[in-house]
C-alpha positions as CSV (number, residue, x, y, z in Angstrom):
1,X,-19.3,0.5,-5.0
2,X,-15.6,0.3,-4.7
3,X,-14.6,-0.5,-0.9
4,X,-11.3,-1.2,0.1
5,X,-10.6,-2.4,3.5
6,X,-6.8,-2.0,4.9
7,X,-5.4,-4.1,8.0
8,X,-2.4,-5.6,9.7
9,X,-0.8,-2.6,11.1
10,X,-0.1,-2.2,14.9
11,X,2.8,-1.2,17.4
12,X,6.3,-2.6,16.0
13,X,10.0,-2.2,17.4
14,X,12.7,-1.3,15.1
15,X,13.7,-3.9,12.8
16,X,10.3,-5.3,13.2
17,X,8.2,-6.8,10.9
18,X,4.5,-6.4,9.8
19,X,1.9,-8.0,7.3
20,X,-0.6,-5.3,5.4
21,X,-3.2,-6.5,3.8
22,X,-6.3,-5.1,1.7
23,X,-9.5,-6.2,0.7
24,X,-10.8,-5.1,-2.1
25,X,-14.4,-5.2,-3.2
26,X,-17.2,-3.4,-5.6
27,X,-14.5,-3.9,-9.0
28,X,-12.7,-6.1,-10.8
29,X,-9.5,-6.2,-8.9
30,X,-7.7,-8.0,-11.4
31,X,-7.9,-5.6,-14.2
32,X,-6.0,-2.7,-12.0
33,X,-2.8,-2.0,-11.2
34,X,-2.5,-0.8,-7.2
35,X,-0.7,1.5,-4.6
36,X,0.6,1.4,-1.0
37,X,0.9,4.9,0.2
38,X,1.1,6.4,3.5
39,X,0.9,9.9,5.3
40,X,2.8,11.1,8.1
41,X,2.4,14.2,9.9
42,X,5.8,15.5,9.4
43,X,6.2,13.6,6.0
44,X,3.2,14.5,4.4
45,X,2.0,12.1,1.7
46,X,4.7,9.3,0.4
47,X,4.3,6.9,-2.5
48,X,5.2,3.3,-1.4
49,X,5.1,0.9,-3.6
50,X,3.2,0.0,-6.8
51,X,2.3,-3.8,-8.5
52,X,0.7,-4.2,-11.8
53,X,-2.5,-6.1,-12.6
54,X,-0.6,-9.9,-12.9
55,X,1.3,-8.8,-10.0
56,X,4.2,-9.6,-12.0
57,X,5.7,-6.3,-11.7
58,X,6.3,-4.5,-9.1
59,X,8.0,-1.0,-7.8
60,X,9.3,0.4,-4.9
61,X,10.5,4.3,-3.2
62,X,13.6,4.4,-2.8
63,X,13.6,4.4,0.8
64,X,11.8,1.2,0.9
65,X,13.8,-1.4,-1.8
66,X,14.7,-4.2,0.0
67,X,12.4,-4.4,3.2
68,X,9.1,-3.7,1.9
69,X,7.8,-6.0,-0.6
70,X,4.1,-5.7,-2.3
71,X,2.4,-8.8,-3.7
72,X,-1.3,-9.4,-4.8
73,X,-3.6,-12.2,-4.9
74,X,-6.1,-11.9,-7.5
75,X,-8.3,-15.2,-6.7
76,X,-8.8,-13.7,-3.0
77,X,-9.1,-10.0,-4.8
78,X,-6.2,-9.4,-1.7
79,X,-3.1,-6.5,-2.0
80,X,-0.2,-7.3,0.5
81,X,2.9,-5.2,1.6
82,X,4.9,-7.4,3.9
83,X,7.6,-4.7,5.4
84,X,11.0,-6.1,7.3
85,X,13.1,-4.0,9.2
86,X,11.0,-1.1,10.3
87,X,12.0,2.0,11.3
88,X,10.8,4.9,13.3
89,X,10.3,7.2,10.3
90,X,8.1,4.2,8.7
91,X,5.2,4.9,11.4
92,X,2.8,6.1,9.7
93,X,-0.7,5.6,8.2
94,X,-0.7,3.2,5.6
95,X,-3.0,3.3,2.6
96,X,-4.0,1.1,-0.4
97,X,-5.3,2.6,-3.7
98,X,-6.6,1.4,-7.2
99,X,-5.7,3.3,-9.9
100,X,-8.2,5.6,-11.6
101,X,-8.0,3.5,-15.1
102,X,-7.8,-0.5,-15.6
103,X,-4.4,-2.2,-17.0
104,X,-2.2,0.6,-16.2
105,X,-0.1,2.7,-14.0
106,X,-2.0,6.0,-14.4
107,X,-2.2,7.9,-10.7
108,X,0.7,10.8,-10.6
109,X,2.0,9.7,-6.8
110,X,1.5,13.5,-5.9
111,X,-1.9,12.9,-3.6
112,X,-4.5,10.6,-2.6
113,X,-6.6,12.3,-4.5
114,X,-4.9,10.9,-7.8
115,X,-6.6,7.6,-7.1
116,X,-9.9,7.2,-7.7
117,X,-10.9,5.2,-4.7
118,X,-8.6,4.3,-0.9
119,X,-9.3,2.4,2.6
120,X,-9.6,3.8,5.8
121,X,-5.8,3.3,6.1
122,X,-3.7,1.0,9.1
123,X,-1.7,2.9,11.4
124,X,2.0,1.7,11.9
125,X,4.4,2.7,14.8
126,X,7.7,2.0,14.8
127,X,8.6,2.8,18.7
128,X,10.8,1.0,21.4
């Protein structure tokens, strides 16, 4: 059974920084490529940021590039977003997600339901 278990989020002041992390568990994390995503209530869903299977690659939102950066550690089956200079509109609940298929970017970014499998999410604020 595919479990993935997010943490790390918490109450931040702007231009603060946090570590997310996610465990994953019940598949071979290696062999997929994986998501950050987060919802908001007055944003809605928002595709984050996106890593391949080597972690070799990675890919960002726009709004993101340059203070968030995803990384993975495969031995420790472990996804990471480390995320620098937060900002109010980056509270939110964050998400991690496999991809539906192994050894490629296959999820549309329109929904969570596009993934085949998410945590329980970490809630960041971003609030002085």
């Amino acid at each position: 059974q595919v479990h993935l278990v997010e943490s790390g989020g918490g109450l931040v002041q702007p231009g603060g920084s946090l570590r997310l992390s996610c465990a994953a568990s019940g598949f071979t994390f290696s062999n997929y490529w994986m998501y950050w995503v987060r919802q908001s209530p007055g944003k809605g869903f928002e595709w984050v940021s996106t890593i391949n299977s080597d972690g070799d690659r990675t890919y960002y939102a726009e709004f993101v590039k340059g203070r968030f950066t995803i990384s993975r550690d495969n031995a420790k089956d472990t996804l990471y977003l480390q995320i620098n200079g937060l900002k109010s509109e980056d509270s939110a609940v964050y998400y991690c997600a496999k991809d539906p298929k192994p050894g490629t970017w296959s999820a549309e970014m329109n929904a969570m339901s596009d993934f085949d499998a998410w945590g329980q999410g970490t809630q960041v604020t971003v609030s002085s």
